[in-house]
PDBQT receptor file of N, H, CA, C and O in Angstrom, charges set to zero:
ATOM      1  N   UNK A   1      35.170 103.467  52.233  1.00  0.00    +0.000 N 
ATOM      2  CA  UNK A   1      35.550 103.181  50.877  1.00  0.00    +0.000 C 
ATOM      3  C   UNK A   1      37.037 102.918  50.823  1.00  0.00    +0.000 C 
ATOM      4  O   UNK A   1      37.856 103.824  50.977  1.00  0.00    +0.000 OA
ATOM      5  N   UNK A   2      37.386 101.594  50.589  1.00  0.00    +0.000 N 
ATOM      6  H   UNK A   2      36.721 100.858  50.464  1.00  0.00    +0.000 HD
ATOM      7  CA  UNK A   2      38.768 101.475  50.053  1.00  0.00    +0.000 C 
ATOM      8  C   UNK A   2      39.206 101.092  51.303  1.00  0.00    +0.000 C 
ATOM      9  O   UNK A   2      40.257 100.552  50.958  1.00  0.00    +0.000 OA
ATOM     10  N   UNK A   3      39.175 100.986  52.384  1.00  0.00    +0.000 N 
ATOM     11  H   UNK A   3      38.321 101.424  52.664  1.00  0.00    +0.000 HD
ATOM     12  CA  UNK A   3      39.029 100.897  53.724  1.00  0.00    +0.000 C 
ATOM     13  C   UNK A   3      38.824  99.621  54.366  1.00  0.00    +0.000 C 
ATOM     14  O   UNK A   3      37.673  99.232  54.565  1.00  0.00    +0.000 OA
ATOM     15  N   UNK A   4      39.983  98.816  54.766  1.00  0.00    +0.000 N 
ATOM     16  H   UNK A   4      40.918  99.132  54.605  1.00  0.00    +0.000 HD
ATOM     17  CA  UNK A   4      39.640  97.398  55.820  1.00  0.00    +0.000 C 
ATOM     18  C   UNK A   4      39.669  98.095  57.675  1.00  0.00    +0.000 C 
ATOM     19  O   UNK A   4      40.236  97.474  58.574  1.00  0.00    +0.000 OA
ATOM     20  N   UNK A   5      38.975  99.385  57.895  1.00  0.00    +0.000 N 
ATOM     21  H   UNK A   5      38.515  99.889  57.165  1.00  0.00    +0.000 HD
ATOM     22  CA  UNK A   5      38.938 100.074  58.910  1.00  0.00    +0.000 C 
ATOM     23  C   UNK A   5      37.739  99.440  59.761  1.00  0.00    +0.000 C 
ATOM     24  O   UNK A   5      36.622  99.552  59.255  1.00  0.00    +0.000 OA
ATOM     25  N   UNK A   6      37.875  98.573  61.403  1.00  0.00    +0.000 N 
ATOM     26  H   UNK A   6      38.782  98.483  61.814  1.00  0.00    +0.000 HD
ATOM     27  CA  UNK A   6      37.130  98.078  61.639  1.00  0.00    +0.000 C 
ATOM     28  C   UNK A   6      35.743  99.084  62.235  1.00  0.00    +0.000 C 
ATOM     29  O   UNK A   6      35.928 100.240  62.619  1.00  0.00    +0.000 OA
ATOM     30  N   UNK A   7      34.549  98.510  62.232  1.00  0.00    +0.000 N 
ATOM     31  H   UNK A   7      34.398  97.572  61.921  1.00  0.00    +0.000 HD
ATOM     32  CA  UNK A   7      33.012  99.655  61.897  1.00  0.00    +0.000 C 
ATOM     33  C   UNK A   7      32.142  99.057  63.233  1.00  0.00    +0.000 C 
ATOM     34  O   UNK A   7      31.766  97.892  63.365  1.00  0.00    +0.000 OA
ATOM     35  N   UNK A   8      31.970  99.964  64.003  1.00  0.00    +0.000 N 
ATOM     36  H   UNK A   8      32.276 100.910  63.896  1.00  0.00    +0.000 HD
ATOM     37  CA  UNK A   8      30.415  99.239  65.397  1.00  0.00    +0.000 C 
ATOM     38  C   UNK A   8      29.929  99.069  64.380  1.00  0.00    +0.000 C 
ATOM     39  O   UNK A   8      29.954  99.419  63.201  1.00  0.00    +0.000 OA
ATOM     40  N   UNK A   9      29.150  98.023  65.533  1.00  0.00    +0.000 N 
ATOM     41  H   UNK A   9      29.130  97.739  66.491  1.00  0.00    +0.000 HD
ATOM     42  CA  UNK A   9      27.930  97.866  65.229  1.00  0.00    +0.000 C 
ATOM     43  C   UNK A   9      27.047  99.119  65.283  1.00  0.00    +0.000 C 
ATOM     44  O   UNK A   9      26.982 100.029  66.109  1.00  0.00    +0.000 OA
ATOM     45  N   UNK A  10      26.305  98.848  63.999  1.00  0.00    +0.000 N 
ATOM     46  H   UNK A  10      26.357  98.109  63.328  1.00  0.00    +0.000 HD
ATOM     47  CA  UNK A  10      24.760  99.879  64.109  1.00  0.00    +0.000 C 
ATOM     48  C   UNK A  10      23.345  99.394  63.113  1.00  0.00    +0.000 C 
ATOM     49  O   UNK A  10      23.104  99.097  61.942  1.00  0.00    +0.000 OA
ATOM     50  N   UNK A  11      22.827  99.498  64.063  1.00  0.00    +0.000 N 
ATOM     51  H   UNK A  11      23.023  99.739  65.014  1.00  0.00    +0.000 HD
ATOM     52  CA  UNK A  11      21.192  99.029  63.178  1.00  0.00    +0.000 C 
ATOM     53  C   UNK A  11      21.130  99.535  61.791  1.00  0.00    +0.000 C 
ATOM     54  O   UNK A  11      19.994  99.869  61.456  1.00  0.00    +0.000 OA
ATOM     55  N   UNK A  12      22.199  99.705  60.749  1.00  0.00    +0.000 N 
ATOM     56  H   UNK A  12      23.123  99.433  61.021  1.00  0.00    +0.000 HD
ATOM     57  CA  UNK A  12      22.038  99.478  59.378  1.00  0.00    +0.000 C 
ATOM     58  C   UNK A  12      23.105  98.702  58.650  1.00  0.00    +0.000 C 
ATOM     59  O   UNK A  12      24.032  98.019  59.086  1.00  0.00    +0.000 OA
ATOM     60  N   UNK A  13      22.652  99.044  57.193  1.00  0.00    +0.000 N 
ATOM     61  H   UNK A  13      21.898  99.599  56.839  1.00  0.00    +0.000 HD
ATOM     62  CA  UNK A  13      23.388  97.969  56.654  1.00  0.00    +0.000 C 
ATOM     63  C   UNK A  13      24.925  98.467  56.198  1.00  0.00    +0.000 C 
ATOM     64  O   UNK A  13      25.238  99.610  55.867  1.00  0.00    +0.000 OA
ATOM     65  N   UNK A  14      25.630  97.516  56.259  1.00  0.00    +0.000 N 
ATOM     66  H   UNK A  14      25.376  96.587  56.528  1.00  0.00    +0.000 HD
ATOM     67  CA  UNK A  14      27.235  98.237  55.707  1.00  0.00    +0.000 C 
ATOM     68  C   UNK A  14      27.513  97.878  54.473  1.00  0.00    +0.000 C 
ATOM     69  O   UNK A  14      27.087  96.805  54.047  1.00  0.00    +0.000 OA
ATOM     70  N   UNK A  15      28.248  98.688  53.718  1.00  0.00    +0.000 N 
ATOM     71  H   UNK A  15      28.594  99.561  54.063  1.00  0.00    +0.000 HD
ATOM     72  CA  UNK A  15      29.147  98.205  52.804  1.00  0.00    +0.000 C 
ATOM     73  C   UNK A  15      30.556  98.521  52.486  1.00  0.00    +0.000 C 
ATOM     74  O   UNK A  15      31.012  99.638  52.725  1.00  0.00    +0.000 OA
ATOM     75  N   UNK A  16      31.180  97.685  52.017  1.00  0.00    +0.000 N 
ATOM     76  H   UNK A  16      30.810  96.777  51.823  1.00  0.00    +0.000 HD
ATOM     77  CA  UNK A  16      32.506  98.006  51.542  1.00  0.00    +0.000 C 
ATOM     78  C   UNK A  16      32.408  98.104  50.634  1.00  0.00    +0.000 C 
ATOM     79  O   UNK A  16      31.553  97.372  50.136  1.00  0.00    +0.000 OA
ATOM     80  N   UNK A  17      33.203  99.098  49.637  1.00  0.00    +0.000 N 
ATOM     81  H   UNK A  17      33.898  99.693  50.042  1.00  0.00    +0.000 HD
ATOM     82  CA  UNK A  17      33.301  99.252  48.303  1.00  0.00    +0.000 C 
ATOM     83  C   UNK A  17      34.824  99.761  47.769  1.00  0.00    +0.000 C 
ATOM     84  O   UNK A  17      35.591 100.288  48.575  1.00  0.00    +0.000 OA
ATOM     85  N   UNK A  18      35.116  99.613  46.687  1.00  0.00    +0.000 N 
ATOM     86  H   UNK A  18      34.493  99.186  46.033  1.00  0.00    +0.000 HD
ATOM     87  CA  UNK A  18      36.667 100.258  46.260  1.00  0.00    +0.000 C 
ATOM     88  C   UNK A  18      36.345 102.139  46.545  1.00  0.00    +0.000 C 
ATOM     89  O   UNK A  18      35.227 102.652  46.508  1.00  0.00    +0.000 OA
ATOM     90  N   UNK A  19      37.602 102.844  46.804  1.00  0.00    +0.000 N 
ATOM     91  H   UNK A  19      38.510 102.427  46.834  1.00  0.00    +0.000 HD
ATOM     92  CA  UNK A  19      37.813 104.151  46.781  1.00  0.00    +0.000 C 
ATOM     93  C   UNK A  19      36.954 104.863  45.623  1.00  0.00    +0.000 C 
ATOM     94  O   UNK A  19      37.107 104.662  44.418  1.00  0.00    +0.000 OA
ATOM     95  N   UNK A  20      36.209 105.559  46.096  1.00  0.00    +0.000 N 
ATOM     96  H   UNK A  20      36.085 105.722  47.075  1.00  0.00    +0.000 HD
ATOM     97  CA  UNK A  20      35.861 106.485  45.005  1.00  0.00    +0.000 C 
ATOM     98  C   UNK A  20      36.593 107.677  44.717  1.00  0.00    +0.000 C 
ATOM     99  O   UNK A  20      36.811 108.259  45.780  1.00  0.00    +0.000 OA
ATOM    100  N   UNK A  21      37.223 108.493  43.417  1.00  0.00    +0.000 N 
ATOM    101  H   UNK A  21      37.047 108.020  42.554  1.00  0.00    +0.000 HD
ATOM    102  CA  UNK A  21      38.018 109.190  43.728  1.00  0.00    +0.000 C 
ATOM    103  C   UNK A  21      37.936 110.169  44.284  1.00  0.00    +0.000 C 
ATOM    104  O   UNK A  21      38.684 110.641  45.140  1.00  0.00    +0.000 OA
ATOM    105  N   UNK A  22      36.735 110.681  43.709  1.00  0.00    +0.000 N 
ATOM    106  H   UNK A  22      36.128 110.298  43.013  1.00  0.00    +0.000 HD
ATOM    107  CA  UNK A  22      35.720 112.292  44.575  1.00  0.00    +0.000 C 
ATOM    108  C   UNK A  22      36.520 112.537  46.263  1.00  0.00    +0.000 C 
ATOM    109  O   UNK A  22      37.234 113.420  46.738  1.00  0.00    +0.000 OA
ATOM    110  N   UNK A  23      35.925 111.205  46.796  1.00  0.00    +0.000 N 
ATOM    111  H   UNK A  23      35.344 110.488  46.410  1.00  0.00    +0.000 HD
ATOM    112  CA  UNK A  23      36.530 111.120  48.525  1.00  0.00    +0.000 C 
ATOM    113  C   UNK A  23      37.430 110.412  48.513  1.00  0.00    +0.000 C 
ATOM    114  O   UNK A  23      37.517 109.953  49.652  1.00  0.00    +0.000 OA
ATOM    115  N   UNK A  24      38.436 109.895  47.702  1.00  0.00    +0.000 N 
ATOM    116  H   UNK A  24      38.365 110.269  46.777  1.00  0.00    +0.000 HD
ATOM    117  CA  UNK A  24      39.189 108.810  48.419  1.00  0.00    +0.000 C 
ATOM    118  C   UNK A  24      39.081 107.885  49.737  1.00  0.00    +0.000 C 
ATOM    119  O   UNK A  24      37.911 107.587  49.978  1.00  0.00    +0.000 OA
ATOM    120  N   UNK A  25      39.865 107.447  50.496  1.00  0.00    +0.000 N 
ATOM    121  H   UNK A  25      40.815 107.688  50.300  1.00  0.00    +0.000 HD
ATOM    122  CA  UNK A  25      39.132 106.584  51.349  1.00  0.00    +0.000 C 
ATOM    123  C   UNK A  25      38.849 106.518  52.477  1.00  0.00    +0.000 C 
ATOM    124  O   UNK A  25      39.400 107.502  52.970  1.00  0.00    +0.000 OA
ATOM    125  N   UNK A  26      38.364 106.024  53.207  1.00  0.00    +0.000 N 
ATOM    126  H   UNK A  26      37.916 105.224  52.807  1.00  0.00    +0.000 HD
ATOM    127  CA  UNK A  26      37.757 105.787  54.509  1.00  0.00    +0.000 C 
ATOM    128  C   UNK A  26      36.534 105.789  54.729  1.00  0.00    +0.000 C 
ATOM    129  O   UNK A  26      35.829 105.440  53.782  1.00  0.00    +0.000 OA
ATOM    130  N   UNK A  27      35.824 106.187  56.075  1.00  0.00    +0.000 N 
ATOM    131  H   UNK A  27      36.397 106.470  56.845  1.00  0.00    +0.000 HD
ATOM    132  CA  UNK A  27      34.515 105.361  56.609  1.00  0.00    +0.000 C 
ATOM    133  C   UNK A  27      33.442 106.619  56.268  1.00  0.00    +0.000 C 
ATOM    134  O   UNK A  27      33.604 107.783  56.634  1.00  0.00    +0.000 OA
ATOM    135  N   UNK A  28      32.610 106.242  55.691  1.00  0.00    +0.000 N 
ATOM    136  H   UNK A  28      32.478 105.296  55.394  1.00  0.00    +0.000 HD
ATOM    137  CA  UNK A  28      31.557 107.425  55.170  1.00  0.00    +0.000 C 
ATOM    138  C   UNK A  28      30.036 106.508  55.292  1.00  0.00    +0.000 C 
ATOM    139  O   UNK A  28      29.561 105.535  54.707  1.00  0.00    +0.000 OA
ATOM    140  N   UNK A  29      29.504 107.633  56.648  1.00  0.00    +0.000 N 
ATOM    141  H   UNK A  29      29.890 108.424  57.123  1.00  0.00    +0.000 HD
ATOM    142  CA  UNK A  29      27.975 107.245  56.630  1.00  0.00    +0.000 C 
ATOM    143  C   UNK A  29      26.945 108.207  55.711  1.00  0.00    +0.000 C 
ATOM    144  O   UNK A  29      26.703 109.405  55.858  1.00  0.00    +0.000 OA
ATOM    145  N   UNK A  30      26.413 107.238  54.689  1.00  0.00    +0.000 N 
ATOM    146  H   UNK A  30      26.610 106.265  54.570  1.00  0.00    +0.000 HD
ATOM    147  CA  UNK A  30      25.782 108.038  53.702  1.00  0.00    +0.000 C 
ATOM    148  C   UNK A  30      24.380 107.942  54.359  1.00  0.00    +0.000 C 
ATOM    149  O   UNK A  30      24.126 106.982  55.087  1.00  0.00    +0.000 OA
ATOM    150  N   UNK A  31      23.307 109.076  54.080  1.00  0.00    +0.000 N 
ATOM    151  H   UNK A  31      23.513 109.856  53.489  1.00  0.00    +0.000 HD
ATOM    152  CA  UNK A  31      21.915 109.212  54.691  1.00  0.00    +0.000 C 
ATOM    153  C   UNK A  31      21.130 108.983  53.324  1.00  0.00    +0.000 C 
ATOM    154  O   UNK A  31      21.265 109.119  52.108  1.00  0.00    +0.000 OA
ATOM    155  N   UNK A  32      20.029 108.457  54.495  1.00  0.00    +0.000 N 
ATOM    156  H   UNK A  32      19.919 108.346  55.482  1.00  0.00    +0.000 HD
ATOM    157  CA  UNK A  32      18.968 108.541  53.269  1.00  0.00    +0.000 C 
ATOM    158  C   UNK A  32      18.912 109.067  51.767  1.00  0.00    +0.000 C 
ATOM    159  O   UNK A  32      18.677 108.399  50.760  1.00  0.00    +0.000 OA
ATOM    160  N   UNK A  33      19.197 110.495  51.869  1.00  0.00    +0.000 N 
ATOM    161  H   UNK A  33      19.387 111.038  52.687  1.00  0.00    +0.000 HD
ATOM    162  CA  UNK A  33      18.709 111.263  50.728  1.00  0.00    +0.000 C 
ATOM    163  C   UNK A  33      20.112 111.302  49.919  1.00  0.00    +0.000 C 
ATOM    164  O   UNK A  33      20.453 112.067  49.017  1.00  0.00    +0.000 OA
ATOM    165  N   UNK A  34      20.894 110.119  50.595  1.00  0.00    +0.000 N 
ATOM    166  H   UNK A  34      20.616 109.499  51.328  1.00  0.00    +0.000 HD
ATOM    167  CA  UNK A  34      22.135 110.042  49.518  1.00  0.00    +0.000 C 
ATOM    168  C   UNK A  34      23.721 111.037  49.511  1.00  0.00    +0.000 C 
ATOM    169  O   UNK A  34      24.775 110.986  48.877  1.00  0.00    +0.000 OA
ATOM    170  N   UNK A  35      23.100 111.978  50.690  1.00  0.00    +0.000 N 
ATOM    171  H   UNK A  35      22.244 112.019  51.205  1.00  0.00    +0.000 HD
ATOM    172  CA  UNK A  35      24.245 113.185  51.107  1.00  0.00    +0.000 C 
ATOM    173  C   UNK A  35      24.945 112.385  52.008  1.00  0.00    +0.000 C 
ATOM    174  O   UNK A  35      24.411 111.558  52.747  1.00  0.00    +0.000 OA
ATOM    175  N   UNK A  36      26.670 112.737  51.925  1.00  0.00    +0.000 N 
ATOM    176  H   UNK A  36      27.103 113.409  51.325  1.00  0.00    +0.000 HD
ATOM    177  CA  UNK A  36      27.458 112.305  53.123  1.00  0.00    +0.000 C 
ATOM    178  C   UNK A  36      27.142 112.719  54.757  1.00  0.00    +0.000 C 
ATOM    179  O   UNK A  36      27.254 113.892  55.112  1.00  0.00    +0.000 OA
ATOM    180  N   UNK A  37      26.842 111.922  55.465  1.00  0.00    +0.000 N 
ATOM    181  H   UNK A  37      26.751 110.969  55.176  1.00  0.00    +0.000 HD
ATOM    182  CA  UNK A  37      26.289 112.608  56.863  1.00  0.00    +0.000 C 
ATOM    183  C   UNK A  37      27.318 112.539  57.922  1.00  0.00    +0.000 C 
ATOM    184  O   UNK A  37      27.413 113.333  58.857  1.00  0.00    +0.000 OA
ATOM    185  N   UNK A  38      28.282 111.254  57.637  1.00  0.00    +0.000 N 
ATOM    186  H   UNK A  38      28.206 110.609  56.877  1.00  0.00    +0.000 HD
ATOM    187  CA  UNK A  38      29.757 111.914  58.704  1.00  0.00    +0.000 C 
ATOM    188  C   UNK A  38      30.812 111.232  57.659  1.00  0.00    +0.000 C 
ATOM    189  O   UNK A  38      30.359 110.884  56.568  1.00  0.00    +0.000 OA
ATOM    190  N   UNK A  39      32.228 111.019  57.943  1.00  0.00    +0.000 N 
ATOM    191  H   UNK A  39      32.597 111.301  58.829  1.00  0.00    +0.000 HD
ATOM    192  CA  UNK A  39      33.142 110.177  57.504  1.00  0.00    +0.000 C 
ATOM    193  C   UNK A  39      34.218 110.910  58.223  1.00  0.00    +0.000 C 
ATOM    194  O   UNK A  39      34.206 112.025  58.745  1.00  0.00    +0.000 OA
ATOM    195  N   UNK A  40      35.403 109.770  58.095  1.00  0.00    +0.000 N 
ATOM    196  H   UNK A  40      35.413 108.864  57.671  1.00  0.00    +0.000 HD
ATOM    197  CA  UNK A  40      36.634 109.850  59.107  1.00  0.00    +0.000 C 
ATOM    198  C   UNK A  40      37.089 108.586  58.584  1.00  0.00    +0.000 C 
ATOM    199  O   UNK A  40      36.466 107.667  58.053  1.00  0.00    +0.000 OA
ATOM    200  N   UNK A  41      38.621 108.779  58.915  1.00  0.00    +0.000 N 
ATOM    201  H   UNK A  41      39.127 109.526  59.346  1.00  0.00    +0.000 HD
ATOM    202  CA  UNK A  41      39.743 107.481  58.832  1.00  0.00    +0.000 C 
ATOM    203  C   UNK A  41      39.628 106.507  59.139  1.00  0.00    +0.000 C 
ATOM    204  O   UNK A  41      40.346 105.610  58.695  1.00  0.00    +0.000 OA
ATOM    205  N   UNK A  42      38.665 106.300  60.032  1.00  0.00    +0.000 N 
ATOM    206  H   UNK A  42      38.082 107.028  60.392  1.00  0.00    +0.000 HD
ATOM    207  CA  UNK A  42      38.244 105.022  61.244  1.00  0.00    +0.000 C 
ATOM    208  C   UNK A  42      36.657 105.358  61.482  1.00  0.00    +0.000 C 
ATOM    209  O   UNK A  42      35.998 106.385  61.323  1.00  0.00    +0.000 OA
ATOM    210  N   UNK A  43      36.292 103.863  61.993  1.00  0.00    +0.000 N 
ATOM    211  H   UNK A  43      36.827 103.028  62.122  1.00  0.00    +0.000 HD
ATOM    212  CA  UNK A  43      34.894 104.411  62.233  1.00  0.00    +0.000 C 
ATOM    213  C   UNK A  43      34.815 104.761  63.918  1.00  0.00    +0.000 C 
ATOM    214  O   UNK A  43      33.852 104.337  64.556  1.00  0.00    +0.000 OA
ATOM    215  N   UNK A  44      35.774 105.473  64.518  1.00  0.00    +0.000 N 
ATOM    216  H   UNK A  44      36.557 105.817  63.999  1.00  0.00    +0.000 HD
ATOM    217  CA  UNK A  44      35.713 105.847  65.520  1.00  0.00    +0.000 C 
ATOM    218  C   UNK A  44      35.068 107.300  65.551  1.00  0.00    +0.000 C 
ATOM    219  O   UNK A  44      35.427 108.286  64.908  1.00  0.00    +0.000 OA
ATOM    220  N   UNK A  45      34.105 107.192  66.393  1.00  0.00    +0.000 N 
ATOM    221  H   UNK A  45      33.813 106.391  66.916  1.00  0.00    +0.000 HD
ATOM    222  CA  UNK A  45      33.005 108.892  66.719  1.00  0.00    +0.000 C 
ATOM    223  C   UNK A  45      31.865 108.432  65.604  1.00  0.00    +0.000 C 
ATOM    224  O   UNK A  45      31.117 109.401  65.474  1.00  0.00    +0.000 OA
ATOM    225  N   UNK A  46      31.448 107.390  64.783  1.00  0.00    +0.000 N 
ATOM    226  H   UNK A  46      32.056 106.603  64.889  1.00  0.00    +0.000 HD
ATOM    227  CA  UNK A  46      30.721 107.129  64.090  1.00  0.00    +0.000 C 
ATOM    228  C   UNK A  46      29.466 106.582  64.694  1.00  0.00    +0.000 C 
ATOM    229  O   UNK A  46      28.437 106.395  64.045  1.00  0.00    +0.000 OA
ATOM    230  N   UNK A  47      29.635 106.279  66.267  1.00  0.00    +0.000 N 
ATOM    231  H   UNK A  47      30.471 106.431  66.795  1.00  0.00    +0.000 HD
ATOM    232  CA  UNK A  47      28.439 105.802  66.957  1.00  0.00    +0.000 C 
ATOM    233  C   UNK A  47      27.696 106.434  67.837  1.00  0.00    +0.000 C 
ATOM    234  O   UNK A  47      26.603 106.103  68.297  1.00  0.00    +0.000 OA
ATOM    235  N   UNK A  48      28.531 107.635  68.110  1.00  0.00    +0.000 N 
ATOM    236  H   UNK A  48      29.418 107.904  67.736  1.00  0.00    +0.000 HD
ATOM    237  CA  UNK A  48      27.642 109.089  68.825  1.00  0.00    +0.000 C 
ATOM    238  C   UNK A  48      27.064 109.738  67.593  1.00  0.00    +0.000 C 
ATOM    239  O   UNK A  48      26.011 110.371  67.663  1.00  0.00    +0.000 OA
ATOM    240  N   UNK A  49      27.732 109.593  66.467  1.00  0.00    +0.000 N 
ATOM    241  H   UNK A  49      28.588 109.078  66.411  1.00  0.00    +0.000 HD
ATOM    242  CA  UNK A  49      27.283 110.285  65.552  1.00  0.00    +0.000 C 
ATOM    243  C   UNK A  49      25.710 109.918  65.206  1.00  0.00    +0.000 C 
ATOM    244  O   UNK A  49      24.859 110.744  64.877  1.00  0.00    +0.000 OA
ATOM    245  N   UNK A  50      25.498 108.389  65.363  1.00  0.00    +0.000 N 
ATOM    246  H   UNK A  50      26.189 107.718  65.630  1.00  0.00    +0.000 HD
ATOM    247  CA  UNK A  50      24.240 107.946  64.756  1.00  0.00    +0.000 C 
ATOM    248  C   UNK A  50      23.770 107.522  65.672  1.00  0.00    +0.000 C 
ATOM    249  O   UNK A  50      23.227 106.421  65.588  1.00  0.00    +0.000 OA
ATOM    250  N   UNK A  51      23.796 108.363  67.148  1.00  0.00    +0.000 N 
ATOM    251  H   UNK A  51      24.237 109.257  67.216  1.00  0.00    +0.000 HD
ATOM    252  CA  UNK A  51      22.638 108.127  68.176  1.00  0.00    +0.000 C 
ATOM    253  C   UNK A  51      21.535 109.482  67.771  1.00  0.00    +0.000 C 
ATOM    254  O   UNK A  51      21.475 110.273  66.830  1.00  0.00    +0.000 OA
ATOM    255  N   UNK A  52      20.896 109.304  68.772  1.00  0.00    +0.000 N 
ATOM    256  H   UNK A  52      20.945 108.662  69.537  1.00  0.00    +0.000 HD
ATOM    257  CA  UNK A  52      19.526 110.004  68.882  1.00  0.00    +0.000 C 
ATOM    258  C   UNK A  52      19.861 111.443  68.637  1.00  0.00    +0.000 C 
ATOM    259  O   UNK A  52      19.156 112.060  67.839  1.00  0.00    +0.000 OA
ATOM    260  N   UNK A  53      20.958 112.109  69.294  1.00  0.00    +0.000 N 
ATOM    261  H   UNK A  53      21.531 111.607  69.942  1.00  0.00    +0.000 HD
ATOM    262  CA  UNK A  53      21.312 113.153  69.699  1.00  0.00    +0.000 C 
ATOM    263  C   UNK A  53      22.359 113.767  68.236  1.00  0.00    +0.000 C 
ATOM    264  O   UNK A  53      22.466 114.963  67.965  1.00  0.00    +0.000 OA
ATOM    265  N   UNK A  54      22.956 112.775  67.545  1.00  0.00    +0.000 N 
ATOM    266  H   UNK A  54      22.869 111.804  67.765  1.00  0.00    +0.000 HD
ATOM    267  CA  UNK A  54      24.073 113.359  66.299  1.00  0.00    +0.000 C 
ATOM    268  C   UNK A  54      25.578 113.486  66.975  1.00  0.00    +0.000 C 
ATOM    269  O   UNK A  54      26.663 113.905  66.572  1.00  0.00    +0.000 OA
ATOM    270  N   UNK A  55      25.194 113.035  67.945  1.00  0.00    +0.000 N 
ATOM    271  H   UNK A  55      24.312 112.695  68.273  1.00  0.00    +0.000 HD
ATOM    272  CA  UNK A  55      27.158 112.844  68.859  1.00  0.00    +0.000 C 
ATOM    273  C   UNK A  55      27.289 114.487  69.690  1.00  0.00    +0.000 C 
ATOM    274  O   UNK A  55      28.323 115.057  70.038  1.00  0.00    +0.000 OA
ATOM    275  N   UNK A  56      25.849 114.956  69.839  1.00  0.00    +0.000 N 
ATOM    276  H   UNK A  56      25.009 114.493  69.556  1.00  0.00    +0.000 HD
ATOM    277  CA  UNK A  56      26.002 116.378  70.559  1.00  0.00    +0.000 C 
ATOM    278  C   UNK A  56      26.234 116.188  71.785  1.00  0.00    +0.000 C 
ATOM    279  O   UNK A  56      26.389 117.149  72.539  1.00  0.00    +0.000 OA
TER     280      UNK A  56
């Protein structure tokens, strides 16, 4: 959010959007049920995060 932070590739869909204020900004993978499931400054550690394992 708010964020020209470059993102891997990953088998879903992305979006950019303006800062929300709640989080202010950066890279936030939202899950299914709509809960934040990681975020960080960069989308670096965002692709262990959404392997099989959760980046364990």
């Amino acid at each position: 959010m708010g964020t020209d932070a470059e993102l891997p590739a990953l088998p879903a869909p992305t979006l950019r959007i303006k800062a929300y204020e709640p989080y202010g900004t950066g890279v936030f993978l939202i899950r299914p049920d709509g809960c934040v499931g990681w975020a960080g400054v960069t989308g670096a550690g965002l692709t262990a995060y959404s392997g099989p394992d959760g980046g364990s």
